[in-house]
C-alpha positions as CSV (number, residue, x, y, z in Angstrom):
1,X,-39.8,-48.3,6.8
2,X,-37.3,-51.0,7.0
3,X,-36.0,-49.7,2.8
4,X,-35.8,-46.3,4.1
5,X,-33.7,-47.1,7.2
6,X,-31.7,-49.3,4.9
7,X,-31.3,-46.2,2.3
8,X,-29.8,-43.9,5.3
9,X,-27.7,-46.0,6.9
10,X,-25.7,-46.1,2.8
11,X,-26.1,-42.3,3.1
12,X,-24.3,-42.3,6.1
13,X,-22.1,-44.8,5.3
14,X,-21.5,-42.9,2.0
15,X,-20.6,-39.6,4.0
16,X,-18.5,-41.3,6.4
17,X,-16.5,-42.9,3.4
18,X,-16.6,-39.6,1.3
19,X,-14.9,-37.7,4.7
20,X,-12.4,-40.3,5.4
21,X,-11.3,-40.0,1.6
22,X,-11.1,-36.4,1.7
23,X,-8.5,-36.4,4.7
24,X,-6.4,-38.9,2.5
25,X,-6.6,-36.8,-0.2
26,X,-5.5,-33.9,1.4
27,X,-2.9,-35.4,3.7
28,X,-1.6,-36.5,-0.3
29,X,-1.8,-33.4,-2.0
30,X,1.3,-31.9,-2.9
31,X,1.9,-28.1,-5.1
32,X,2.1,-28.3,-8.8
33,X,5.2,-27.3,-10.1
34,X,5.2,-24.4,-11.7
35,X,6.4,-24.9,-15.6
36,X,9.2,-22.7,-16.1
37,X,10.3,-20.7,-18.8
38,X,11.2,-22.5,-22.1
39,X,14.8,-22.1,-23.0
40,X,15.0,-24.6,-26.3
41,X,12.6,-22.8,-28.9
42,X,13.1,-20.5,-31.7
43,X,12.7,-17.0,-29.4
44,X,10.6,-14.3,-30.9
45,X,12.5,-11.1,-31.5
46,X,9.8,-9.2,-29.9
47,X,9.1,-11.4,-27.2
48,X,12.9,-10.8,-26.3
49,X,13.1,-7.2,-26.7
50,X,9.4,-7.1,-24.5
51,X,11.5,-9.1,-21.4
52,X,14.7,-7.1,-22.0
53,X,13.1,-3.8,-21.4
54,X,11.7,-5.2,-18.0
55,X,14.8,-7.0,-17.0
56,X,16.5,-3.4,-17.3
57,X,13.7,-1.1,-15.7
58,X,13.9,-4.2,-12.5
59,X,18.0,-4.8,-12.2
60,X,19.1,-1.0,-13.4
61,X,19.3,-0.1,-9.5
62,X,21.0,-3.8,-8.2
63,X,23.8,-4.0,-11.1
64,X,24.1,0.2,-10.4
65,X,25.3,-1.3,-6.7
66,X,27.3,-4.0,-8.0
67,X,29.5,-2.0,-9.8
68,X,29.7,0.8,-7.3
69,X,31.1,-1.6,-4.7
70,X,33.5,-2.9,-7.4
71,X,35.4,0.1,-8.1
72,X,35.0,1.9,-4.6
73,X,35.5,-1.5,-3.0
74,X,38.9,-1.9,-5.5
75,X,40.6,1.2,-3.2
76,X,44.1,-0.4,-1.3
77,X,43.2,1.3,1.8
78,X,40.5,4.5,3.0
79,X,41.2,7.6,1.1
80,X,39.4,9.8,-1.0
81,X,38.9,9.5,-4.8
82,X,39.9,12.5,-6.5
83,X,40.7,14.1,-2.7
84,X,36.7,14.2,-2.8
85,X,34.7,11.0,-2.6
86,X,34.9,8.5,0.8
87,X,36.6,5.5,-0.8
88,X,37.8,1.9,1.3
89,X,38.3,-1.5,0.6
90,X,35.2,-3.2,0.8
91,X,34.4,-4.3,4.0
92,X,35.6,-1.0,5.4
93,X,34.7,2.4,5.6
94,X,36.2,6.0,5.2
95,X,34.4,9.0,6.1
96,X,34.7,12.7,5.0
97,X,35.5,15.6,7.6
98,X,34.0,18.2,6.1
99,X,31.1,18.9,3.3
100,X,31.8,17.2,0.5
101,X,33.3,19.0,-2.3
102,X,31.3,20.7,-5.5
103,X,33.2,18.8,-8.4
104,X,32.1,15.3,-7.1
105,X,30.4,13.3,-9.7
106,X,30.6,9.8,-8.1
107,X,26.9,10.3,-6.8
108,X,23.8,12.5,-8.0
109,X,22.2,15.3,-5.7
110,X,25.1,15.5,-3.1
111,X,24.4,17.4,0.1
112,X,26.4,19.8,2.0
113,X,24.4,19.8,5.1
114,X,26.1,16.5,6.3
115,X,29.8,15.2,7.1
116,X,29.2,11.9,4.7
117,X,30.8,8.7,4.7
118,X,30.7,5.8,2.7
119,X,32.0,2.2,2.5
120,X,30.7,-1.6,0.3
121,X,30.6,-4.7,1.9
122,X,30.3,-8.8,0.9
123,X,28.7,-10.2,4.1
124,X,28.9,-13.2,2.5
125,X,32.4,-13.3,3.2
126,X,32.5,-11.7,6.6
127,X,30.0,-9.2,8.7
128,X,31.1,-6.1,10.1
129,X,31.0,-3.5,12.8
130,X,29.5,-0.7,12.6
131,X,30.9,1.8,15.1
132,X,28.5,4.4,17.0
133,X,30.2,6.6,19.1
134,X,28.8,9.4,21.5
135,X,26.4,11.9,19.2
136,X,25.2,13.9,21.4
137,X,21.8,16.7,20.3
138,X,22.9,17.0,16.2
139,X,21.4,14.9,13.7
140,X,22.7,11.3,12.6
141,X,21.9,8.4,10.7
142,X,23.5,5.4,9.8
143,X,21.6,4.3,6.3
144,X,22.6,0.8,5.8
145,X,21.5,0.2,2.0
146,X,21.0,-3.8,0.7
147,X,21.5,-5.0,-2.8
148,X,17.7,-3.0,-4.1
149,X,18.8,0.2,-2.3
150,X,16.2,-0.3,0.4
151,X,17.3,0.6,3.9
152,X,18.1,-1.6,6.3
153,X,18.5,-1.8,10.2
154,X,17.5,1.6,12.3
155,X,20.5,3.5,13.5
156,X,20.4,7.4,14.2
157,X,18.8,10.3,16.3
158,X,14.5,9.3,15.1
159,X,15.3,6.1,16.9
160,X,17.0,6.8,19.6
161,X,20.4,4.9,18.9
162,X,22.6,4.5,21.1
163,X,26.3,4.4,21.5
164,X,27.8,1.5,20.7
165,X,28.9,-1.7,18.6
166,X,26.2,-3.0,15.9
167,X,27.0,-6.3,13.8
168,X,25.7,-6.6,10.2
169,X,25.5,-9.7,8.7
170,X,24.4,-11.2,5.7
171,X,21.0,-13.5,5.1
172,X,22.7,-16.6,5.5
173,X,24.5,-15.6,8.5
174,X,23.6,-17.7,11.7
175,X,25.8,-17.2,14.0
176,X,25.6,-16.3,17.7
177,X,25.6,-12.6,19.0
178,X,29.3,-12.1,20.0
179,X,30.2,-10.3,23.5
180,X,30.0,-6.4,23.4
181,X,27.7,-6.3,20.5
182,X,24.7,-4.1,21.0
183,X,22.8,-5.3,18.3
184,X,23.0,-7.7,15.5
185,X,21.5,-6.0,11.6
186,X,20.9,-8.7,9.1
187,X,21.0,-7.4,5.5
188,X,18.5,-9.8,3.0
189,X,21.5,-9.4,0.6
190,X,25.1,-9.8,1.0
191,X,26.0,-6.8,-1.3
192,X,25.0,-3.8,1.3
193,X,26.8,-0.5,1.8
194,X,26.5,2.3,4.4
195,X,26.5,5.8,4.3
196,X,27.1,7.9,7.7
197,X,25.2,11.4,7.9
198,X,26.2,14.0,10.5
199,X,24.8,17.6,10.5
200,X,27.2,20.0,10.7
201,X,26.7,24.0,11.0
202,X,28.0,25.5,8.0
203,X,30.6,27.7,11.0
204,X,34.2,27.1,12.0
205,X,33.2,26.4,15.8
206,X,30.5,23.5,14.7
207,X,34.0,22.5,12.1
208,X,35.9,22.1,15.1
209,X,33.7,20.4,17.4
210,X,32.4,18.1,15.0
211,X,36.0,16.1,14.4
212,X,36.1,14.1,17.6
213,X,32.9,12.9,16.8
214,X,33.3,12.2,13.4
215,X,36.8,10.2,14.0
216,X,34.8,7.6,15.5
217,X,32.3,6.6,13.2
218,X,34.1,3.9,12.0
219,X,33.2,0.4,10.2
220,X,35.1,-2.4,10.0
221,X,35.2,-6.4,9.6
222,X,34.3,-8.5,13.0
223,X,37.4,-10.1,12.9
224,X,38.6,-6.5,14.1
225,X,36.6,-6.2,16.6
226,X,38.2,-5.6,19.9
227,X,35.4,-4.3,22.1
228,X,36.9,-0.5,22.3
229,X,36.3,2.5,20.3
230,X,38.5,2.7,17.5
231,X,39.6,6.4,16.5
232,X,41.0,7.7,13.1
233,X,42.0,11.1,12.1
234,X,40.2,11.4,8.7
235,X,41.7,14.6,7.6
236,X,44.9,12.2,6.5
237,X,43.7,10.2,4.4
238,X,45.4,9.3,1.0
239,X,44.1,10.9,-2.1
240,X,43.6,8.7,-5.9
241,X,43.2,9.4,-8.8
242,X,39.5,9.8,-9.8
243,X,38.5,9.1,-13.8
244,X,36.9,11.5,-16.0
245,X,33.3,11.5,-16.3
246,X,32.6,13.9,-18.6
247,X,30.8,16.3,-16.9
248,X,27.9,14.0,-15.5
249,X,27.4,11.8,-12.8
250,X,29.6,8.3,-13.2
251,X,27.6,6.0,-15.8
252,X,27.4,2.6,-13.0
253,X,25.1,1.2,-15.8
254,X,26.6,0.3,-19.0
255,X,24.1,-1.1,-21.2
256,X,26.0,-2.7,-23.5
257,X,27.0,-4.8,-20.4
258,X,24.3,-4.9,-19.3
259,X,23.4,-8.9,-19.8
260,X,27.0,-9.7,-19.0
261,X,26.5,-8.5,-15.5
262,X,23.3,-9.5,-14.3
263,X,23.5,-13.2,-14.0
264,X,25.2,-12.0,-10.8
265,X,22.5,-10.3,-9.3
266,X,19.7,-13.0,-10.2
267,X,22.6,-15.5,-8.5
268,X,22.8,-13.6,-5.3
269,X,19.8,-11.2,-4.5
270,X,16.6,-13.6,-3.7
271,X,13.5,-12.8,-5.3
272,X,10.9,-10.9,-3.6
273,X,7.5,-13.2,-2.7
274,X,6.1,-13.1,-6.5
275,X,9.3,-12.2,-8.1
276,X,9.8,-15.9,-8.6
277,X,8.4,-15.7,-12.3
278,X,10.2,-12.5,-13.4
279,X,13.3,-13.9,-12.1
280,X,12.4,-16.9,-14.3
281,X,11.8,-15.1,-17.8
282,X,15.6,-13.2,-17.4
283,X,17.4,-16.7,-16.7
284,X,15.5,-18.0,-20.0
285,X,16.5,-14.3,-21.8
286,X,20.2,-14.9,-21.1
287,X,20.6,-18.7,-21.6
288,X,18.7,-17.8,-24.8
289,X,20.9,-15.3,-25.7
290,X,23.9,-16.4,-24.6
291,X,22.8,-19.5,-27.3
292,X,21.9,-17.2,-29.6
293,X,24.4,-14.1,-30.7
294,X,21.7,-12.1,-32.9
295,X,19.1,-12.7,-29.7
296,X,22.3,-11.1,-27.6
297,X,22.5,-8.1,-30.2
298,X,19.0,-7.7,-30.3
299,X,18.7,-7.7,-26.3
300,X,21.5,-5.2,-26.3
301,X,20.0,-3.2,-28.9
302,X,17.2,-2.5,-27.5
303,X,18.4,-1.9,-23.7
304,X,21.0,1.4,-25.3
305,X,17.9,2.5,-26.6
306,X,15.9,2.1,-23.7
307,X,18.6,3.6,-21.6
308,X,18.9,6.9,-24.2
309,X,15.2,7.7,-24.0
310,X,13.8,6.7,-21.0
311,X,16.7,6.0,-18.0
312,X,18.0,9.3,-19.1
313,X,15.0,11.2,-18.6
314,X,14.2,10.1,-14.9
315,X,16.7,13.9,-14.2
316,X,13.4,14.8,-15.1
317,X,11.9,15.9,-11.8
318,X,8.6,15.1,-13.0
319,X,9.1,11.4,-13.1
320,X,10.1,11.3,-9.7
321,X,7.5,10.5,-6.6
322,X,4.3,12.5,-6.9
323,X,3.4,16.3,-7.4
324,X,3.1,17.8,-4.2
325,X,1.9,21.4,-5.2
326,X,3.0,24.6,-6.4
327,X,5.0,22.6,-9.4
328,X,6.8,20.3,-7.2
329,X,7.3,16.8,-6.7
330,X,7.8,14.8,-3.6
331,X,9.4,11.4,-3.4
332,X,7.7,8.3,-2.5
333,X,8.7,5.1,-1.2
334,X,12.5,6.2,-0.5
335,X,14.4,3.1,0.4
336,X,11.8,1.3,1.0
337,X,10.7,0.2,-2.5
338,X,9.5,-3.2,-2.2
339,X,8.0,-3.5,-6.1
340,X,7.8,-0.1,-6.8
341,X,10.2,-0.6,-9.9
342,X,9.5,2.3,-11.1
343,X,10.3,5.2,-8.2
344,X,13.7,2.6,-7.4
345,X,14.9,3.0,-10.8
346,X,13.9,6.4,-11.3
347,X,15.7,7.2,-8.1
348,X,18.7,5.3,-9.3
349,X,19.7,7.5,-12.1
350,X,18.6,10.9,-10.8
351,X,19.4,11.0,-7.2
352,X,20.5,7.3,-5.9
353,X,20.7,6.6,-1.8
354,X,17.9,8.5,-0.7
355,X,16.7,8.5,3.3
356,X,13.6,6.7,4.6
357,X,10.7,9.1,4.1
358,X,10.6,8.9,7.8
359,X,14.1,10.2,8.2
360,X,14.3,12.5,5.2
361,X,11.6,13.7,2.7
362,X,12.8,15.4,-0.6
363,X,10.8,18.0,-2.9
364,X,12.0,19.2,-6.1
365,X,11.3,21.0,-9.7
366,X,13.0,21.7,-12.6
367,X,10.5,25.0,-13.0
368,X,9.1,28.0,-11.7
369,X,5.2,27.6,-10.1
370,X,3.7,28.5,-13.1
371,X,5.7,25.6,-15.3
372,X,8.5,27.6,-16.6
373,X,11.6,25.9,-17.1
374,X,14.3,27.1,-14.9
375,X,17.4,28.8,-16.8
376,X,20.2,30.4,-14.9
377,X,20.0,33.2,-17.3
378,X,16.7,34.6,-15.2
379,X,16.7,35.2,-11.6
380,X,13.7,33.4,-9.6
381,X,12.6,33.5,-5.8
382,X,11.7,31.1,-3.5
383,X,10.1,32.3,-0.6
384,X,8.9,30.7,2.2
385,X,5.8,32.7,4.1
386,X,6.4,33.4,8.1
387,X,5.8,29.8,9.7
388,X,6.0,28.0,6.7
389,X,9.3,26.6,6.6
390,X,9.9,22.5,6.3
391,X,8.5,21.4,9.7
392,X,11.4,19.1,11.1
393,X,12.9,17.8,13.8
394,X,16.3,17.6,12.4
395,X,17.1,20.1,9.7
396,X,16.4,21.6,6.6
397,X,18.0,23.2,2.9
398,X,17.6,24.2,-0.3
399,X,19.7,23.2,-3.0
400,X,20.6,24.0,-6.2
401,X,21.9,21.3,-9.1
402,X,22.8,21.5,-13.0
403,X,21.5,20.0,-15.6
404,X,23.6,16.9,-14.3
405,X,22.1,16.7,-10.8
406,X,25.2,17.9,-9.8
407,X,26.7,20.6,-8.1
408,X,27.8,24.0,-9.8
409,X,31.0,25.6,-9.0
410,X,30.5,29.2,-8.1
411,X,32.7,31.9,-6.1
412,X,31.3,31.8,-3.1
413,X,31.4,28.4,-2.9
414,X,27.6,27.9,-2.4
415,X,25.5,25.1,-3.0
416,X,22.5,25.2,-0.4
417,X,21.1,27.4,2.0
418,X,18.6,26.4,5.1
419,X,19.1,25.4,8.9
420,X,23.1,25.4,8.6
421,X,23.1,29.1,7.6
422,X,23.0,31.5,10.5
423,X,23.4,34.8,8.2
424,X,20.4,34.4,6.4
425,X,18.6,37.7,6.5
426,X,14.2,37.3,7.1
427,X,11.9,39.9,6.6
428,X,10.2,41.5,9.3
429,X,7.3,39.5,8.6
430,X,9.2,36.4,9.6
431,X,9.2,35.2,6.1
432,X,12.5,33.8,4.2
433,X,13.3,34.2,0.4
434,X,16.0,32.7,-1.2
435,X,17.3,33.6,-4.3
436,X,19.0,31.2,-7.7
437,X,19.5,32.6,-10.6
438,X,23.7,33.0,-12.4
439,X,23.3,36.9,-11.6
440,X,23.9,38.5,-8.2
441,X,20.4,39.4,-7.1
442,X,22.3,42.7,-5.2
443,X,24.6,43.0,-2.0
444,X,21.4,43.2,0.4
445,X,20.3,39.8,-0.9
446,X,24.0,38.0,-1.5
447,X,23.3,36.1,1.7
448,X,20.5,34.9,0.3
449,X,21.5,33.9,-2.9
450,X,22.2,30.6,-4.2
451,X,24.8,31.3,-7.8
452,X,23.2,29.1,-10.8
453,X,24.8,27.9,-14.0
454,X,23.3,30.0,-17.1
455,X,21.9,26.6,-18.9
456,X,18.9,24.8,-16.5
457,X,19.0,24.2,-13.1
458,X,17.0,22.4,-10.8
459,X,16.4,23.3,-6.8
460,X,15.9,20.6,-4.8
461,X,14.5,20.6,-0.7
462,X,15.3,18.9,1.9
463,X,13.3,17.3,5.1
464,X,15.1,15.7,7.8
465,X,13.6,13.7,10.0
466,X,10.2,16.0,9.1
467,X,7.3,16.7,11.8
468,X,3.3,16.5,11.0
469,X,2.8,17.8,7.4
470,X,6.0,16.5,5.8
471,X,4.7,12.8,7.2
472,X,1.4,13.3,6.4
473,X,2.4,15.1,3.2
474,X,-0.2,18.0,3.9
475,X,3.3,20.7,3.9
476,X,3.6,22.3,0.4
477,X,7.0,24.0,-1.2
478,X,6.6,27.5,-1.4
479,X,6.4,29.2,-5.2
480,X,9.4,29.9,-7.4
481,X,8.7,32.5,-9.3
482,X,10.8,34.6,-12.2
483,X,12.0,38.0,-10.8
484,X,11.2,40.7,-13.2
């Protein structure tokens, strides 16, 4: 008896002992460190070429940013590039007074449903205002884009905004709320931009009364910051020259400088929670190559190829989003992309600043229902049954784009149709058809017509701040079919 007491009290004692260690132990335990990427070895071509392909696919979007804000940010003071495109110094703003004009190619699937505006900023350097003045019923939103082209902050009519002053600042930014600010924004990266939507009827009366309104939506650096509505008359701005792009959209990604420019985004954008280890393999890629000038032609190489056959295929409608019936596609996780590399960069190079799917959801096809490709050559309808049209709270349109995702000229100067138009002729039905195609489908449908180049076209439709069945994505596009 007296060996088995002796046996449990060492069992005990054992325990007691064995606990008491494992609290030192953890109170010592620190994280391994993670090895990082080797940068003094012999690099396998292959291996290179593997992490150059991802290092494009991630930082096409972010260096796409970076060198927008560099040439729209280079402006001397707000005008308009080419008497078309919003351009300011960055930390400033300019803003359109009207739709924006057909032979713009600074951005991919314009709209002319909205008075745009459009200004870069380096909160690093200094936050800025951002103006709201008194809206009143139309449709607004103030998308505030970071460095990945996520939204940030949640200004506009589906939030119920209201007039007044709203600081952004950058994510080092801690300073105090100064007086008269409604609201402080903090962007996660210090390259950010904004871009202003108003809704305008496509008459002269909603032209008119749209101007007060839209001479108030003003940005500006804090240091300008007075506490009173600024106003500015944007019909005089200064014109600039604007270069020649060839017909397409503005290439913002150069591949062959490509490696050259994105030390500064892997400098300045902090990874996402588990981006730690690609951000990782591109610093070894660069301080390889930059050690290296046949790893640097190699890298390079590879991302003109990669940009030739697979960047320039996302104006492929198909590769954007998910199908969402009758042979269209709907986007997915618009501006707020988190790792969904793919959709970003797709949405990058064919139609770059989308909406929150909460404020805007966008369908579109580059073929007719049954998976014809659409040529301007044919005529096609689009017709929406009686009750069927894009449930929204805000407003809706059709558009048409070339093979460019661009806009193409025509005589009546038409580029959409939807809630704008009050001449659109329904059937007795209730039902709507719309018409693209380069011919004139006949005086009693002109109205209803959208003109088309004769090479491919695209039609693209637009949600605004959508009701139950564009959020739940249960709403399906109507057919487009080839008119015999």
């Amino acid at each position: 008896m007296k060996k088995q007491f002796l046996i449990l009290i060492v069992l005990v004692g054992l325990v007691i002992i064995g606990c008491g260690e494992d609290k030192v132990n953890t109170e010592q335990y620190t994280e391994p460190l993670v090895t990082q990427a080797s940068t003094d070895m012999v690099m396998h071509p292959e291996y290179a070429k593997s992490v150059a392909r991802i290092a494009y696919i991630w930082g096409y979007p972010m260096v796409n940013m970076m060198n927008r804000r560099d040439a729209i940010g280079s402006a001397p003071e707000p005008g308009r590039m080419g008497d078309v495109i919003p351009v300011s110094p960055t930390g400033q703003i300019a803003m359109l007074y009207d739709y924006v004009k057909p032979d713009q190619s600074f951005i991919a699937c314009p709209n002319q449903d909205v008075v745009y505006g459009l200004g870069f900023f380096a909160l690093d350097k200094q936050p800025v205002v951002l103006q709201v003045p008194e809206i009143g019923d139309r449709f607004w939103v103030y998308a505030i884009y970071d460095a990945r082209t996520d939204q940030v902050g949640h200004l506009g009519k589906p939030y119920g905004t209201k007039s007044g002053f709203y600081l952004l600042v950058g994510p080092n930014w801690d300073g105090e709320k100064p007086e008269g600010i409604t609201e402080v924004i903090k962007s996660p990266t210090e390259l950010a931009n904004i871009i202003p939507r108003l809704f305008m009827d496509d008459t002269d009366k909603d032209r008119k009364e749209i101007q007060p309104v839209v001479n108030q939506v003003m940005v500006y650096p804090l240091s300008e910051f007075t506490g009173e509505m600024k106003t500015k008359d944007w019909t005089e701005l200064p014109a600039f020259p604007a270069p020649d792009n060839g017909g397409g959209e503005t290439k913002w990604v150069v591949p062959e400088k490509y490696f050259d420019q994105l030390p500064a985004i892997l400098s300045t954008v902090s990874p996402l929670p588990g981006e730690e280890a690609l951000y990782g393999q591109f610093k070894a890629l660069i301080e390889v190559a930059n050690n290296n000038p046949d790893i640097k032609k190699l890298i390079t190489e590879t991302v003109v190829e990669l940009d030739k056959n697979m960047i320039h295929d996302f104006l492929q409608w198909k590769y954007n989003g998910r199908p969402a019936g009758n042979g269209w596609n709907r986007s997915v996780n618009n501006a707020e992309w988190g790792v969904d590399y793919f959709n970003r960069t797709g949405t990058a190079r064919s139609n770059m600043f989308d909406n929150r799917p909460n404020e805007t959801q966008y369908f579109y096809t580059d073929n007719t229902s049954d998976g014809q490709k659409l040529v301007g050559s044919n005529n096609y309808k689009v017709t929406f049954k009686a009750g069927e049209l894009p449930p929204v709270n805000g407003f809706w349109s059709m558009t048409m784009y070339n093979e460019h995702h661009l806009f193409h000229p025509n005589e009546l100067n038409r580029f959409s149709l939807g809630t704008k138009n009050k001449t659109l002729k329904y059937g007795d039905d209730g039902s709507l058809t719309l018409y693209v195609g380069n011919a004139n489908p006949g005086a009693d449908k002109e109205t209803n017509w959208i003109p088309a180049p004769k090479g491919e076209f695209s039609v693209y439709i637009r949600s605004y701040w959508g009701k139950k069945g564009i959020t739940e994505g249960t709403w399906i596009p109507p057919e487009v079919e080839r008119l015999k």
